[in-house]
Every structure is written in structure tokens, then in C-alpha cells.
C-alpha positions in Angstrom: -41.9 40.7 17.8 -41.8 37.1 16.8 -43.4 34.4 18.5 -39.7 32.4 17.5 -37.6 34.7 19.9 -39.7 33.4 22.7 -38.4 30.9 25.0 -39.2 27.4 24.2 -40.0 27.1 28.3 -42.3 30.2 27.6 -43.7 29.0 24.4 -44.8 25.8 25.9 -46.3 27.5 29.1 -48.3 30.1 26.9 -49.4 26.9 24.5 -50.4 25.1 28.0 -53.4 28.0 28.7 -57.1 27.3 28.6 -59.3 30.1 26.9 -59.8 31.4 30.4 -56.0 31.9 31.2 -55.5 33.2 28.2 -57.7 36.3 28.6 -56.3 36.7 32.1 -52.8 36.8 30.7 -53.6 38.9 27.8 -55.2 41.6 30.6 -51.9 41.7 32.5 -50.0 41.9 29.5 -51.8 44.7 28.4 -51.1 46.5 31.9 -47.6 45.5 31.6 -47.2 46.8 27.8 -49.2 50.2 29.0 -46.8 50.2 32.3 -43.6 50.1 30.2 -44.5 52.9 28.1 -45.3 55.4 31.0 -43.1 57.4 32.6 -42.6 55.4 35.9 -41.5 58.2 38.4 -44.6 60.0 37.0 -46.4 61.8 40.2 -50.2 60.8 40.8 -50.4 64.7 41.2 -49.3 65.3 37.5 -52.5 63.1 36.1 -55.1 66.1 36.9 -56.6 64.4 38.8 -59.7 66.2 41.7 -58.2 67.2 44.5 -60.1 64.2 46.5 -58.9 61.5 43.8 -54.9 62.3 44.2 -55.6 62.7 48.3 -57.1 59.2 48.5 -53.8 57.7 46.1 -51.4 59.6 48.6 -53.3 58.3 51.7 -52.8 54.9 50.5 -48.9 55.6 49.7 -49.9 55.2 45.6 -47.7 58.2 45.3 -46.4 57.7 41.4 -48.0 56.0 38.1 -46.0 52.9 38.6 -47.5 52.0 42.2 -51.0 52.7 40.7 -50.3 49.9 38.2 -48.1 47.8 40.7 -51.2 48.4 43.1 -53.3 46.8 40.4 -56.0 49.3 39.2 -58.7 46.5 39.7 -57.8 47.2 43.4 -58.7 50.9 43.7 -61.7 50.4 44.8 -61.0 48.8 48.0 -59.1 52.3 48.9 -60.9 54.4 51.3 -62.6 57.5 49.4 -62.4 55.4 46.0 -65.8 55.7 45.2 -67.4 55.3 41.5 -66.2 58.9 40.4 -63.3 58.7 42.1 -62.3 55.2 40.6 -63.5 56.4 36.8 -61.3 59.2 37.2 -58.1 57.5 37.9 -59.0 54.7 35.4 -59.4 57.2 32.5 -56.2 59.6 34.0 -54.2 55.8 33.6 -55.5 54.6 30.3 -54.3 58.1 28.5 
């Protein structure tokens, strides 16, 4: 895509970030781009995920892919059974 088919309202918003916004914009983007691309409607119990991972996503109503990444994945922690294995797990069942 080129930077030209951007809005000029856009353009001068993106031009109007410090090196610190920048980084945080390029991290959503990248979740956004990667959120496009998956199958939205895809079931948290299609990620083979353990058994204790995809209970602790349904318990908290994350139910599909897209409310994982509407969820934020830098939230899964907070989530009550999330601990460190649980959390790598989803993280690397979400970044294939």
C-alpha cells in the first residue's frame, strides 16, 4: 500500500507521533493486521489449546479468536487461571 492513499487527516496524525507513540501504534497495527487475517468466528476450542487454557477463555466469555484479540492478549493475564503456561500457550496458539 502506499503511504499517498492515506488520508491527509491520517497522514498528518501518523507524522504528529513521538518515537514512543510510534511503537505503540505499530504494536496495535500489528494485532490489527494479524486480526484481519484470522478467521474471526474461529472457536478458542479449535486452537488446541490444554483443557485448563480453553476453560479459563470460556469462563471469561473469550469464546472465539476475535474476542481474544478484542480482549487484548496483554490482558490475559489478569484472567483467573491465566497463569505463565497458561498465558504462553494462548499467546503462541494466537501468533500461528
Amino acid at each position: 500500500m502506499e503511504i499517498n492513499k492515506l488520508s491527509d487527516s491520517l497522514k498528518d496524525d501518523l507524522e504528529s507521533l513521538n518515537l514512543m507513540e510510534c511503537k505503540i501504534a505499530h504494536q496495535w497495527l500489528t494485532g490489527r493486521i494479524r486480526l484481519l487475517k484470522q478467521p474471526h468466528g474461529k472457536s478458542v476450542r479449535e486452537l488446541n489449546l490444554s483443557k485448563r487454557a480453553v476453560t479459563t477463555l470460556l469462563n471469561s466469555k473469550l469464546l472465539t479468536v476475535r474476542d481474544i484479540e478484542i480482549f487484548g492478549m496483554e490482558n490475559i493475564h489478569i484472567l483467573r487461571g491465566a497463569g505463565s503456561k497458561v498465558l504462553a500457550e494462548i499467546s503462541q496458539a494466537m501468533n500461528k
